[in-house]
Structures are given as C-alpha cells and as structure tokens.
C-alpha positions as CSV (number, residue, x, y, z in Angstrom):
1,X,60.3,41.7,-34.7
2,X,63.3,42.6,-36.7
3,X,64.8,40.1,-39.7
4,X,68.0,40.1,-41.5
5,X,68.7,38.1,-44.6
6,X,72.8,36.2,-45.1
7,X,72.3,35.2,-49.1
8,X,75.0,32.6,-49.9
9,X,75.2,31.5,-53.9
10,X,78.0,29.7,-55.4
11,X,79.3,31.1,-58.4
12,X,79.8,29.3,-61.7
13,X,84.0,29.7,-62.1
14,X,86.7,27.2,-61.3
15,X,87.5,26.8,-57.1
16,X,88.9,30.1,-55.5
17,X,91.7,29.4,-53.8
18,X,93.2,26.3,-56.4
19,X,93.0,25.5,-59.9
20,X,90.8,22.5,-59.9
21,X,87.4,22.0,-61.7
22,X,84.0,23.5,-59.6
23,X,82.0,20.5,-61.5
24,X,80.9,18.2,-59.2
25,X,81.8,14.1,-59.4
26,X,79.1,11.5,-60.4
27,X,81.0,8.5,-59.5
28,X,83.2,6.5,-56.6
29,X,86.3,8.5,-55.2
30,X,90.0,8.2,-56.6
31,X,90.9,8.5,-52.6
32,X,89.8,8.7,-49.0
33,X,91.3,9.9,-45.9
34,X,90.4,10.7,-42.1
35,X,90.9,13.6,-39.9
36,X,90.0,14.7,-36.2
37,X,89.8,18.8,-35.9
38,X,89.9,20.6,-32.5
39,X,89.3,24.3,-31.4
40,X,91.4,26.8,-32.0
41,X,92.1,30.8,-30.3
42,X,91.0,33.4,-33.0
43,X,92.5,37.1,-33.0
44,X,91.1,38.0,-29.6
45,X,92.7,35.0,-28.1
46,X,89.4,33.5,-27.4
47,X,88.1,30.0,-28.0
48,X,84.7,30.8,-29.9
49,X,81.7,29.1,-28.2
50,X,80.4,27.5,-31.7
51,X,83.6,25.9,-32.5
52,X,84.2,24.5,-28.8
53,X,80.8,23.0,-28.9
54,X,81.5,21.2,-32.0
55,X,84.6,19.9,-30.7
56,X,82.7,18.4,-27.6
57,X,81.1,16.4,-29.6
58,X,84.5,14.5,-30.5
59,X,84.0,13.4,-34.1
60,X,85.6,11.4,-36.3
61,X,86.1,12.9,-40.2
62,X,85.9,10.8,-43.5
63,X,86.4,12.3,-46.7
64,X,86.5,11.9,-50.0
65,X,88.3,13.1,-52.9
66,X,88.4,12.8,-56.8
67,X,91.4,13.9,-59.6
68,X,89.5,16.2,-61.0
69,X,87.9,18.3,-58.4
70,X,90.3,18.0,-55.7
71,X,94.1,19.0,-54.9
72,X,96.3,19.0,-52.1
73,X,95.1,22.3,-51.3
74,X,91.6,20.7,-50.4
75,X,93.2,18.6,-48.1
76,X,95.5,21.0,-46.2
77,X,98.4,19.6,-47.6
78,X,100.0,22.7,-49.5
79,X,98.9,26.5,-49.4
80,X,96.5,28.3,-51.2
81,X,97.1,29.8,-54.7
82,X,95.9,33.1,-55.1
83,X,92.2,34.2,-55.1
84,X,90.5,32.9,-58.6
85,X,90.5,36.6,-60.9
86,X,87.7,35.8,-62.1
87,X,85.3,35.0,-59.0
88,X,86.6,38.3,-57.6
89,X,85.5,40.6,-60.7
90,X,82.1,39.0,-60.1
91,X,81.7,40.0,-56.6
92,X,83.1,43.3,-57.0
93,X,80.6,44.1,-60.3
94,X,77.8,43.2,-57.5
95,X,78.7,44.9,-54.6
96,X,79.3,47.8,-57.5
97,X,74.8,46.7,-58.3
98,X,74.3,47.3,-54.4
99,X,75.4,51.0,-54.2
100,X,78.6,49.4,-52.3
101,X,81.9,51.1,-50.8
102,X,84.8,48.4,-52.1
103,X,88.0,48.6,-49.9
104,X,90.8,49.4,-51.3
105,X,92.3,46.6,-50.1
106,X,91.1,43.0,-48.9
107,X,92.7,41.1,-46.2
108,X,91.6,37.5,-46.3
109,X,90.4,35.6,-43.0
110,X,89.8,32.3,-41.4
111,X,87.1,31.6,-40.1
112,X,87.1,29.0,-37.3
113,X,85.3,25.7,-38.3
114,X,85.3,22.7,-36.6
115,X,82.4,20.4,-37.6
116,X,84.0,18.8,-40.1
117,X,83.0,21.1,-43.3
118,X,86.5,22.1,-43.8
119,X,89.9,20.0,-43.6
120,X,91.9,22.5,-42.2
121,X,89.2,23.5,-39.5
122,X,88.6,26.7,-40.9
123,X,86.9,28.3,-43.6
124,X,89.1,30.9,-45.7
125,X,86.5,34.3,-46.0
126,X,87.3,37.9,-47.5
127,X,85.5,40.9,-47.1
128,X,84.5,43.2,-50.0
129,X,82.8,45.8,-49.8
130,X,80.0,47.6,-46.8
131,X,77.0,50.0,-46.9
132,X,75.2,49.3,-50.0
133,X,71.0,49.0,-50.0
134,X,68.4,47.3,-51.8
135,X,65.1,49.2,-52.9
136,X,62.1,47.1,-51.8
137,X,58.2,47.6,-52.1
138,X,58.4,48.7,-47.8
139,X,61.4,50.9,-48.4
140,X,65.0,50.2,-48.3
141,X,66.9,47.3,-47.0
142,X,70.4,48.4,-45.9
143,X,73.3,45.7,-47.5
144,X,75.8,45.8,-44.1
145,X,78.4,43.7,-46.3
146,X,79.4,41.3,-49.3
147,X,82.4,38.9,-49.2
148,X,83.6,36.1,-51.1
149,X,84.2,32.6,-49.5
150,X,85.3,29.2,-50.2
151,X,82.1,26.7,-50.1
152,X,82.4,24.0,-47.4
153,X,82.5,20.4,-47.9
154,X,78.9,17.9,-49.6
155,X,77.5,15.8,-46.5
156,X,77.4,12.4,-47.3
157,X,76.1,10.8,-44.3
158,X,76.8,10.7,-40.3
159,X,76.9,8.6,-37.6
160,X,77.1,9.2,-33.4
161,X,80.7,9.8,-34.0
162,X,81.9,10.2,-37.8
163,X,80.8,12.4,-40.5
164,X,81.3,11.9,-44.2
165,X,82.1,14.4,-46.5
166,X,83.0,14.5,-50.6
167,X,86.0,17.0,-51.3
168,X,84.5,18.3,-55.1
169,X,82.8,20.9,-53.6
170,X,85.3,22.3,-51.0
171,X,86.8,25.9,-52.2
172,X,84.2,26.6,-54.8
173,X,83.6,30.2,-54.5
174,X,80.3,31.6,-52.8
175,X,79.1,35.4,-52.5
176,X,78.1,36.1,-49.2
177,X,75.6,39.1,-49.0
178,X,74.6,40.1,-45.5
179,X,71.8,42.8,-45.1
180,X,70.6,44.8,-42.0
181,X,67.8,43.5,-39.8
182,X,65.5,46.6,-42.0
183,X,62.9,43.7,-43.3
184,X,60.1,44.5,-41.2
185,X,57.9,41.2,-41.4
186,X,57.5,38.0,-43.3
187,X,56.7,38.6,-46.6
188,X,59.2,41.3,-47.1
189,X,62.2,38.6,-46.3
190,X,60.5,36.8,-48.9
191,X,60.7,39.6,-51.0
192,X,64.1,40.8,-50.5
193,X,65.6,37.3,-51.0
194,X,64.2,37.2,-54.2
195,X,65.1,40.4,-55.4
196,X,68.7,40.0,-54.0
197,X,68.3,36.9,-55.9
198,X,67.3,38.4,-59.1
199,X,70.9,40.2,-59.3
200,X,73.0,37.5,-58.4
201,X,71.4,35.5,-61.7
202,X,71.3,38.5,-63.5
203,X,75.7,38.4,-63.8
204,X,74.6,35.2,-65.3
205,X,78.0,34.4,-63.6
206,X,76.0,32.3,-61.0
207,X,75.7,28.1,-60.4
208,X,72.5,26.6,-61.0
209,X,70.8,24.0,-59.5
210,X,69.4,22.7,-56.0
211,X,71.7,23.8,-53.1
212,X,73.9,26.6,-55.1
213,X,71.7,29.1,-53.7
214,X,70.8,29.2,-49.6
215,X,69.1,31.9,-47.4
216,X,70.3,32.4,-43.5
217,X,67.7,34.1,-41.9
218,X,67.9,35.8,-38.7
219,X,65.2,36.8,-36.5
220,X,65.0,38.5,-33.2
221,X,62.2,39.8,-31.2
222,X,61.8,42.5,-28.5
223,X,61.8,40.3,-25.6
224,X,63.2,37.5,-26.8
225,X,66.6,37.2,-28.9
226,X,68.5,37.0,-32.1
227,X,68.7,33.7,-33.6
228,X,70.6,32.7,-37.3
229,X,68.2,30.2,-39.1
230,X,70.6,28.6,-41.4
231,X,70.3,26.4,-44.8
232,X,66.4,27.7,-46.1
233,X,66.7,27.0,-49.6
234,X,63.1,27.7,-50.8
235,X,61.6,30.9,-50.9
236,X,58.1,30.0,-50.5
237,X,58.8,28.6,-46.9
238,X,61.2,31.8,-46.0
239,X,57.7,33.6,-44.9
240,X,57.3,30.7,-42.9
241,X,60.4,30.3,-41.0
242,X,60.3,33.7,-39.8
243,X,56.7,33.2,-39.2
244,X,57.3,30.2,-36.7
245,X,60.6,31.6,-35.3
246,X,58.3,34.8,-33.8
247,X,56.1,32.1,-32.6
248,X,58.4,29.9,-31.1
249,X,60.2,32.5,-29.3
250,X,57.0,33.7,-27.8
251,X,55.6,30.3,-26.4
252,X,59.3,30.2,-25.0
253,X,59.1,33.5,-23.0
254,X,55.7,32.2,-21.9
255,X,57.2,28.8,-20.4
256,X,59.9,30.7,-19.1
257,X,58.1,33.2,-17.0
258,X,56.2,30.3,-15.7
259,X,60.0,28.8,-14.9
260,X,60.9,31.3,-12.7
261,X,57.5,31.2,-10.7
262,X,58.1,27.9,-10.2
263,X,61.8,27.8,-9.2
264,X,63.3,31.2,-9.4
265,X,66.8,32.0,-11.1
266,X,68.8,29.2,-9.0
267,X,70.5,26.7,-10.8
268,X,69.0,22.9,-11.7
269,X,72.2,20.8,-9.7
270,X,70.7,17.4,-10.1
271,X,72.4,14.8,-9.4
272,X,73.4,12.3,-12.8
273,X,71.9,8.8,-11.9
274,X,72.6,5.4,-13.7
275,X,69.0,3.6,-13.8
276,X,70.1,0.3,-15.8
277,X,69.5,-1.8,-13.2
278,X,66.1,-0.6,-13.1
279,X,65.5,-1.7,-17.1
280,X,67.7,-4.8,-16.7
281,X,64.4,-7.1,-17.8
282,X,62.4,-4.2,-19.8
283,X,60.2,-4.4,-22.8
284,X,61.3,-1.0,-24.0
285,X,63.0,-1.7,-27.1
286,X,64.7,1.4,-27.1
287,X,66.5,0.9,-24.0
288,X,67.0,-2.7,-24.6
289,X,68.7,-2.0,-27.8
290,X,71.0,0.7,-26.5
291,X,71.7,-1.8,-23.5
292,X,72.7,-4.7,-25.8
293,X,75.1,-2.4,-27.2
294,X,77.2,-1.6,-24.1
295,X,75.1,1.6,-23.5
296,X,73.5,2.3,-20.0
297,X,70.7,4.6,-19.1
298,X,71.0,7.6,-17.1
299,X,68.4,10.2,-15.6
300,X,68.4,13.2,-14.1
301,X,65.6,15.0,-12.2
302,X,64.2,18.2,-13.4
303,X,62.8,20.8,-10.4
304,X,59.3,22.4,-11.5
305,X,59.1,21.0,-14.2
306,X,56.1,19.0,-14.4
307,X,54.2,19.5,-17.3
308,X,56.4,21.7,-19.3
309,X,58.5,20.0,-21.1
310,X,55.3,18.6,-23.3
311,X,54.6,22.2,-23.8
312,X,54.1,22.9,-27.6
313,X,56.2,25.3,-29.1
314,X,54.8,25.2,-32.7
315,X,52.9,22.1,-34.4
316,X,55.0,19.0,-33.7
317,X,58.0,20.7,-32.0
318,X,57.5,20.9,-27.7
319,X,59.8,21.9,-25.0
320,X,61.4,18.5,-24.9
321,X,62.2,18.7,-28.3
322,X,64.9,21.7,-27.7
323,X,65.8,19.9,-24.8
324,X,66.6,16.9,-26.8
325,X,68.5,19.0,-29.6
326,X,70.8,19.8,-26.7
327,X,71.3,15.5,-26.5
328,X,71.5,15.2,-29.5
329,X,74.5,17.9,-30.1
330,X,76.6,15.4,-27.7
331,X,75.8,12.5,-29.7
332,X,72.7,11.1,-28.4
333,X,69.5,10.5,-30.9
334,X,67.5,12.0,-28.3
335,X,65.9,11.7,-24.9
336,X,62.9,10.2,-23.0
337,X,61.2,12.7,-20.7
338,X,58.1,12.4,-18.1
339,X,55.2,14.6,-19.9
340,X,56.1,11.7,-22.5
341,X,53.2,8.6,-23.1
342,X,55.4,6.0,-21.0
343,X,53.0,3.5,-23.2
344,X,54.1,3.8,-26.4
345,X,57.8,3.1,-25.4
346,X,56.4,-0.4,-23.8
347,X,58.3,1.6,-20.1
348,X,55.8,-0.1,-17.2
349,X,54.2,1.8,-14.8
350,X,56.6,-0.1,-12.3
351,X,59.7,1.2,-14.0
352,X,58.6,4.5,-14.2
353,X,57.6,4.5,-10.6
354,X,60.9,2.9,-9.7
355,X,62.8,5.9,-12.0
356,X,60.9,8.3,-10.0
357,X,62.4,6.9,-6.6
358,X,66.1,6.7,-7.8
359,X,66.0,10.1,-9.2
360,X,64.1,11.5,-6.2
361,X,61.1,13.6,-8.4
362,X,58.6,15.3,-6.4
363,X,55.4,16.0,-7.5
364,X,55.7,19.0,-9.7
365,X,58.5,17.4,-10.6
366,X,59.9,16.4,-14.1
367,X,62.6,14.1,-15.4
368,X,64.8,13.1,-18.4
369,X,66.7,10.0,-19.2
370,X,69.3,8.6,-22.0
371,X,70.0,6.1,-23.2
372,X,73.7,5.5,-24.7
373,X,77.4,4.5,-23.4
374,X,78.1,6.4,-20.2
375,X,80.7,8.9,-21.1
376,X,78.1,10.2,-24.3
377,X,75.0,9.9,-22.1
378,X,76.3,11.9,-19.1
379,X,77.8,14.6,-21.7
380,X,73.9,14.6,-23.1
381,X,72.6,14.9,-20.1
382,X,74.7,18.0,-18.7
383,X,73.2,19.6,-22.7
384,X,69.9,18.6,-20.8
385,X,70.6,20.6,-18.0
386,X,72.6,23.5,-19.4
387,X,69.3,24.1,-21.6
388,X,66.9,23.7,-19.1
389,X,69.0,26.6,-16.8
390,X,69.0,28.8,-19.5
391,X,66.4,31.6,-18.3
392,X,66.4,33.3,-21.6
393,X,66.0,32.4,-24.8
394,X,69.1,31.3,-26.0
395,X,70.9,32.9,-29.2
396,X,71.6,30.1,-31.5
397,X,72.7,28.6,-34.7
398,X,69.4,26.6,-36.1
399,X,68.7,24.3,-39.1
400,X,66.4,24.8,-41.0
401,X,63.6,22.0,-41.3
402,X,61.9,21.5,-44.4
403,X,58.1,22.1,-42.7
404,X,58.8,25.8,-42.0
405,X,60.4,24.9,-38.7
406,X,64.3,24.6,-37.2
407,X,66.4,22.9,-35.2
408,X,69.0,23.6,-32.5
409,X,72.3,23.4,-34.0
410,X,74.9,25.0,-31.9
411,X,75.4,28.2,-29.9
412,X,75.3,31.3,-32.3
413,X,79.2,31.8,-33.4
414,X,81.0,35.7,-32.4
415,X,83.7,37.5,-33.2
416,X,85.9,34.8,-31.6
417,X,86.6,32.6,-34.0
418,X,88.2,35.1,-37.0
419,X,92.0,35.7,-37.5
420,X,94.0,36.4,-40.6
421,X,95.2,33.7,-43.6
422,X,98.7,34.1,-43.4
423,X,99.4,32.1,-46.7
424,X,98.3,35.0,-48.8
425,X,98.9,38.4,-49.6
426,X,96.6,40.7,-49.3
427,X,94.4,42.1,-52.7
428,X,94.8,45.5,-53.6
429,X,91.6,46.5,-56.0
430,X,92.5,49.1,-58.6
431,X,90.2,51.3,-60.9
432,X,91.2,48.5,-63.6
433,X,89.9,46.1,-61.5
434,X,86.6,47.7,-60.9
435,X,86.2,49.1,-64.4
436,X,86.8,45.1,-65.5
437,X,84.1,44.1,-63.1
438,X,81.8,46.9,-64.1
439,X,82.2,45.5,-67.6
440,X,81.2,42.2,-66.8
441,X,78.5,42.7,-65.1
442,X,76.8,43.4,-68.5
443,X,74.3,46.7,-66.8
444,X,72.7,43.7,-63.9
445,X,69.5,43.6,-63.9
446,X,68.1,46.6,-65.3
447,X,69.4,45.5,-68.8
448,X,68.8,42.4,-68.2
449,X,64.9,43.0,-67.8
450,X,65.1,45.2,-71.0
451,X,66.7,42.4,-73.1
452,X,63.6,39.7,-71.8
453,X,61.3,42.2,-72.9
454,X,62.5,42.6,-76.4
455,X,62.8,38.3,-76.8
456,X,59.7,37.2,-75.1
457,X,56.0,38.0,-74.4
458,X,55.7,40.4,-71.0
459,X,54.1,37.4,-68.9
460,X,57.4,35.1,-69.8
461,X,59.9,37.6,-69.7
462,X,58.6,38.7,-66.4
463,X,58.7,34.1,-65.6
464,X,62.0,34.3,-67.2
465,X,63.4,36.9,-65.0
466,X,62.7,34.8,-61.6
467,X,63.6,31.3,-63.1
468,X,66.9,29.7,-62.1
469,X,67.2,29.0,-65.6
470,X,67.8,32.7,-67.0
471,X,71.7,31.6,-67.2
472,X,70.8,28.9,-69.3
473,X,67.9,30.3,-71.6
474,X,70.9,33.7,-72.4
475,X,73.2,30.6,-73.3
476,X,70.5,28.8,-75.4
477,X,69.6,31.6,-77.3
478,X,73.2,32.7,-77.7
479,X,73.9,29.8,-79.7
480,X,70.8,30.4,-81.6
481,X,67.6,29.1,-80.0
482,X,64.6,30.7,-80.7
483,X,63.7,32.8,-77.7
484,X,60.1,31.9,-76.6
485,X,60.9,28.0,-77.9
486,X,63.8,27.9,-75.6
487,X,61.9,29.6,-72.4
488,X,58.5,27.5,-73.3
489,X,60.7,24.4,-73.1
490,X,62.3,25.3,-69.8
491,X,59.8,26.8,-68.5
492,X,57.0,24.3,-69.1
493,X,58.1,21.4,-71.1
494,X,60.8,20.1,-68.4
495,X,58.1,21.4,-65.7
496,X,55.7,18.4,-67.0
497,X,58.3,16.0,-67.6
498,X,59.7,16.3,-64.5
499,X,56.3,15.6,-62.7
500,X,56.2,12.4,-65.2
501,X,59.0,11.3,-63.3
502,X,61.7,12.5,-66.3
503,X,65.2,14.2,-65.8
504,X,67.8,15.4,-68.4
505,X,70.9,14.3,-67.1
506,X,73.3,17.1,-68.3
507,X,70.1,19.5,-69.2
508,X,72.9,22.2,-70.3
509,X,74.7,20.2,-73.3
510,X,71.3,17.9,-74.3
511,X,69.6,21.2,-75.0
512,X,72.1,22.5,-76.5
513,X,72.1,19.5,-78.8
514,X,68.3,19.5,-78.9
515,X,68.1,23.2,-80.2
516,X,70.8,22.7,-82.4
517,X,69.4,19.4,-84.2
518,X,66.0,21.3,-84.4
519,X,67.9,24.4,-86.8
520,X,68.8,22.1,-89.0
521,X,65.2,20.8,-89.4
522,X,65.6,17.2,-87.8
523,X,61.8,17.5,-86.0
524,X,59.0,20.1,-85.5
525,X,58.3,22.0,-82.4
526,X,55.5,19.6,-81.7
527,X,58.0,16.5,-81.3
528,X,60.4,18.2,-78.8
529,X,58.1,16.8,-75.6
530,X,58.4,13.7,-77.5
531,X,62.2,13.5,-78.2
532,X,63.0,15.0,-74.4
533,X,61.1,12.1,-73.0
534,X,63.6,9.9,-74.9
535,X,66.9,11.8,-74.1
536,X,65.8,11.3,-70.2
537,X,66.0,7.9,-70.7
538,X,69.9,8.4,-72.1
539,X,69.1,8.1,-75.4
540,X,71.1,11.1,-78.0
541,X,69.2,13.4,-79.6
542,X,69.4,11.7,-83.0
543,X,68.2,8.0,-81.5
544,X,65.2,10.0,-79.3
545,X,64.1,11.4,-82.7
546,X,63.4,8.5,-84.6
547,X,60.2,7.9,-85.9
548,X,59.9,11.6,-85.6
549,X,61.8,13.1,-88.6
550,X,60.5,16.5,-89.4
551,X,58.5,15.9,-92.6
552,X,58.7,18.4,-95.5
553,X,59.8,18.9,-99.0
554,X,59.0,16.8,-102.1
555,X,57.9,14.3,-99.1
556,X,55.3,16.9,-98.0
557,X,54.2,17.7,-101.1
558,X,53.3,13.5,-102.0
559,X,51.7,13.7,-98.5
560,X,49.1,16.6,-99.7
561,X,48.7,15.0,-102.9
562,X,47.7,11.6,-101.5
563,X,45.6,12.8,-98.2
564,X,44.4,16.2,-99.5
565,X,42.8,17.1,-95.9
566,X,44.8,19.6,-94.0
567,X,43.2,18.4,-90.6
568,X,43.5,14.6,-91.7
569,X,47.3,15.0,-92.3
570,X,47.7,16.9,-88.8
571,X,46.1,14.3,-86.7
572,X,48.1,11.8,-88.3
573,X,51.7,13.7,-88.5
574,X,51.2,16.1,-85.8
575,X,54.3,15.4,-84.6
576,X,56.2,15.2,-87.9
577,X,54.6,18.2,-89.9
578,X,55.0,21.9,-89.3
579,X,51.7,23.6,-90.0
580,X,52.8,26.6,-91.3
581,X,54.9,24.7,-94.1
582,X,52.1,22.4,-95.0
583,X,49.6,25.4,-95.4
584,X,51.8,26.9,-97.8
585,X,52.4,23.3,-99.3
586,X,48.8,22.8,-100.1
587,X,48.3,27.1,-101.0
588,X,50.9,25.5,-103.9
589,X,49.5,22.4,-105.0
C-alpha cells in the first residue's frame, strides 16, 4: 500500500484574485444568475476525461451572489486583478517551513472545471515551490509541491439536472500542499495530516472553522490502483478511509478474478431494452413514480454475473453500489439489480420473470434496470455497462462518506485539463519577497510551541497546539486575556456548551467582548459559563451578566460583616465573589 496526503486550507486574507471581502454571507442574495459550462482542450490539446464526464451529465448552474463578497470577477464578467500580496507571503513563508525550492518565477494556470464549482469552468491555480519534506515519527514524508489556489464555489443544493451554488466563497485563497505517496500505513496519514496541519495554524494566517481545512487522500495498492479520496475533513476517520480503501480494492480484485473466469476479457454488448410495458400496472412505487413522471424503465442484461453484484465490498457498500455510482453520475438516483430482495420493492415474482424474458438472462446471469426519462436512463445504463467492462480497478475521483467510506465521483482528472491564465502576468519572487514572508511567518511552529509553553501548563499548551482555536487564543491573549482563562474557556467551556446545544454566533468578537468586560471586573471567573450561556442566546455581554455583577469592595466587605462564614458566602455568591479577594477581605476585617 502506498498513501499520499493533498492538504487544502483556506487562508484568512481578502479573495486572491479581487478585492472583495473572504467573510462569508448570513443572509438572502443581492443577485442570482444561471450558467451551462462545457469541456474545454487544455495545453496538450486534449479534452481531460474528468471534465468530459461532468459535461455528460448536462447540468444546469444557479448561483448566487452578494455586494460584499462578490464582484464581476466572480462571475467571469471582467479579469482578474493581481494575486492578493498578502496570501502569497503566506504560502511562500510555508513552503520556506517545508525545506521548499521557490521558483523564481510563477506562472499562473487554469485548471479545467466543469461541474459547476467555478463560473468560468476553470479553476485559476499557481505553483510555488517543490521538494520540501516533513519529519514524521516513521521517517520522512517527501512535500512533492505547494501552490496557491482560488477556493471553488459553497454547494447549496442539487437536483437531476441543476446545481446551486453561493458566490461568497469563490476566489478565496487556499494553500494546496501535496506530499509523496512516503506514508506507509494508516495511522501515519493520520499523523502527517496533523502535523502538516500544525504549520499551517501555526502562521496563524489560516481560516477557522468547519470546511476551511480538507484532506485528499490518495491510496493505491500493489495490484490494484491509485485512487484520490477527496473532501475528508476529520482526522480521526483519515485512518479509516485509507483503511477501507485497501479493503475495498482488495474485495474488488477478488470479484474481478472471478469476472474473467466467468466471461473472459470480451466486452458486455447487451442490448438496452425498454421494460415499461412490463410495469404498466405495478405496485413498485419506485417505478410507478418515475413512470407518472414521464420516465420509462430500461434494463440491460449482465453476462456472469449472477450473484456478484450483491458482493460486499466493505459494510453497507456491494458491487451494485459502484455500479450504481456510475447511474447516478448520468443523473439517475440509482439502479435496481437482480442479487437485489425483489420484495422489498413490492416487484412480483411475475414481473421479474417477465424482465428476465425481455432481457434474455441466462442462468448465471445478472441484470440491471432504471428507472428515469429515456434519454437519462439509457445514458445511466451505458455508466452501467462501461463499469461493469472495466477489468481493473478503475482510477477515480471518490467522495468521501462520512462512515469511513467513499463514493464514485468521476474518473481521476490528468494532465489534460491545465493551460495557462492569460489575464495575468506572471510573479517574479524576489529576496524581498521571501525575506517579507520569512518575517511573517513569526519562526512556524517551533516558536510557536515555545511561546505555549511559557503561557500555559504543558498538558494545555500541548491541547492548545492541536486546537483549531490557536489563531484565536494568540488574538485573545494579544488584547489582554489571561492565558490559561482564555484556553480553559475554548478549550472546555464552549466544549460543554456546545454539547448543551449552545453556539456563540460570532465567537471571535463576543470573546473578545467577554474578556474585555471581565478586566474591567464586571464578573468573576466562575460566572463566565453562566454569561456565555446567555450571549448564545443573542444577548450582549452586559445584558448576559445581569444578576451576576462581580461583587467586591465596600459591598464585600458589608457581605463579611453580615454573613461572617467564608463557605456560607461562597455557596451563596459563588458566582459573584472571587475567592481570593474575599479571603483577603475577611484576613482584614
């Protein structure tokens, strides 16, 4: 098995290739408009296989777009301004981390893009710098490049023939660090995410938050393939994606072998047959729904292939489920097959007998069927077929699932589909330029673990390191937060509110507003749960303290005169009294 890791992470500076804001809208759309993309040759002259599949499947593209966040530029309506200065000098300082050689010069590239992602149809990409490594607990991982990218399109929702996408987070600039296929098993791509992970945060130049960060992994084994696993956001599952690609791959070279005793290397040639007439007074509600809607259902019969198609790959995922992937690229929500329990569909034994005659299935036989209009169900059907003749595993383009396993998504891309921007000049990098990004880098992540250590206690500097919210804790305490308050309350206070249910809404400014009303004494350490729970629910920090005011004073001192009992008043005003103040307050009575 061999595994390479393709680390994307968007970086926290204004769009690269426009001036608009990277923040990302929380309301309805100033505008909307529709596109169709198609195919185009890249430098070799060559259609690339990726993009053409996506153009097959002849979608329709919605978008969205808002003042702020969006410009002409986003929809391919003027060129693009220069690379953002800033962006740049934070790649380069990283690529500088990673033991990098920087060219001297960068050429910016499109990179062919058709499903939608991108309004032009391609996605503007620059290379950086090659040949840096990572030291790891199993050795070194080789770094084969880092380049700077514009971030594609937010999904909103799709359909069988139109995607929706919001504009605000087209152009956004990502970091795209590609290493060698030197991790040697599961954990180690665990490992070596998070490390590479580790330096990115460390520039504290990087976004925050759920999808800012995601892992490509590929994996390819000795007899099987390579395959690009893309969109793995969490690294406790990474183990397990590689885990269950191994696996799958494996059960597939097992059903394969069994393939070719059964039919050889010829071709499937079946013929496409339409079966509606057969379901024309069915109780499948599948196929009567698709019917109703002007669809028909069409079936094609699969040589030696009787039993195989059930054939589990991993836990919940069979044969016929990467057959019906295929379907489902040509816009199809999947496919019904013979190894399937005819039952639960509510398809007769009659039916099925009757499908079996029209399509002409022999025993040892399988078959598939879909159900859609005619010109999308034949398309589906020929996916059918042009997976089922594959006698290899394929090389492909999966998604990732969120239970450790992936999906077909397209045929893996090549060199095909690159050829040069030709709105822009290209970058020359000076010894200015690197010196600048050397600067700002602050010393990565070495320093960056010294500095923790001299703030916080080892086990939280060593929390602190990992956490997304190192960016934010440096900020915090920048402005004055007292170190191990601020990482105890991001660490562990929002930890428990958040499994209450509770979420700050803009956590950046309302703890900065939080640890600012708490210097100037407005509550005690032990209200902050308290006064968090009320700035969830929208409340400002001065409303969420009420009934909370920090205690202390000549108010402190008529407290110990009239209660006396240092444990009395601290069950009572726990969350108004410091402790330390009303010790000394009584050591003065």
């Amino acid at each position: 098995m061999k595994c390479g890791l393709e680390i994307h992470q968007r970086l926290d500076t204004g769009k690269l290739f426009c001036r608009c804001s990277s923040e990302l809208a929380e309301r309805e759309p100033d505008y909307k408009f529709k596109r169709r993309l198609r195919a185009s040759a890249g430098e070799t002259g060559e259609v690339d296989l990726a993009a053409k599949t996506e153009q097959e499947k002849e979608k329709e593209f919605h978008y969205d777009g808002f003042a702020e966040s969006c410009c002409l530029v986003e929809a391919d309506e003027e060129p693009p301004l220069e690379a953002d200065a800033e962006a740049l000098r934070i790649v380069l300082g990283i690529a500088q981390q990673l033991h990098m050689d920087i060219f001297d010069e960068l050429h910016i590239m499109r990179k062919i893009v058709v499903d939608g992602s991108n309004t032009s149809g391609f996605q503007r990409t620059c290379l950086v710098a090659t040949g840096g490594y990572l030291e790891t607990s199993k050795g070194k991982v080789r770094i084969s490049s880092v380049a700077v990218e514009e971030e594609s399109s937010g999904i909103v929702s799709e359909e069988a023939h139109i995607k929706h996408y919001r504009l605000d987070r087209l152009g956004i600039p990502l970091i795209e660090l590609a290493t060698e296929p030197d991790i040697v098993d599961a954990e180690h791509c665990k490992e070596t995410a998070e490390k590479i992970g580790l330096i990115l945060r460390a520039t504290g130049k990087v976004a925050r938050g759920i999808g800012t960060i995601r892992q490509d992994v590929n994996v390819s084994t000795e007899k099987g393939t390579r395959v690009e696993i893309k969109g793995a956001q969490d690294l406790k599952t990474l183990p397990l994606y590689v885990q269950n690609e191994v696996k799958r791959q494996e059960e597939l070279l097992k059903l394969l072998a069994e393939i070719k005793k059964r039919v050889g290397e010829k071709e499937l040639k079946p013929k496409i047959v339409d079966l509606t007439k057969t379901f024309e007074k069915t109780e499948c509600g599948l196929i009567k729904k698709g019917m109703d809607a002007g669809g028909c259902v069409l079936g094609a019969r699969l040589e030696g292939h009787e039993g195989l198609i059930g054939h589990e790959l991993l836990p919940g995922r069979r044969y016929g489920t990467e057959l019906s992937d295929y379907a489902k690229s040509a816009g199809v929500k999947g496919i019904i097959h013979s190894d399937e329990d005819f039952a639960k569909y509510k398809i007769s034994d009659s039916e099925k007998e009757a499908v079996r005659k029209e399509l002409g299935v022999k025993k040892g036989d399988a078959f598939a069927m879909v159900v859609a209009h005619k010109t999308t169900a034949e398309r589906a059907l020929h996916k059918v077929l042009e997976r089922a003749n594959m006698r290899k595993v394929p090389e492909e383009t999966r998604k990732a699932n969120p239970d450790g396993t992936s999906s077909f998504m397209r045929p893996l891309a090549g060199r095909s589909r690159m050829y040069p921007e030709t709105d822009l000049k290209t970058i020359t990098i000076t010894d200015k330029l690197l010196e600048e990004a050397k600067a700002a880098a602050g010393g990565g992540l070495e320093k960056k673990s010294e500095w923790l250590a001299g703030v916080l206690n080892p086990e939280m500097a060593g929390r602190m390191l990992k956490s997304r919210n190192l960016q934010l804790f440096e900020e915090l305490v920048k402005a004055g937060a007292e170190p191990m308050l601020a990482a105890s309350t991001l660490e562990q206070t929002l930890v428990e509110l958040r499994r209450e249910g509770l979420e700050l809404a803009r956590p950046r400014e309302q703890l900065m507003e939080l640890f600012a009303e708490y210097g100037k004494g407005l509550f005690v350490k032990a209200a902050i749960p308290d006064v968090l729970r009320g700035m969830c629910a929208g409340k400002g920090v001065r409303e969420a303290a009420k009934g909370l005011e920090h205690i202390s004073g000549a108010e402190l001192k008529k407290l110990v005169r009239e209660k006396k009992d240092f444990g009395a008043i601290m069950r009572e005003y726990r969350l108004r009294v410091d402790a330390g103040e009303l010790k000394k307050a009584m050591e003065g009575k």
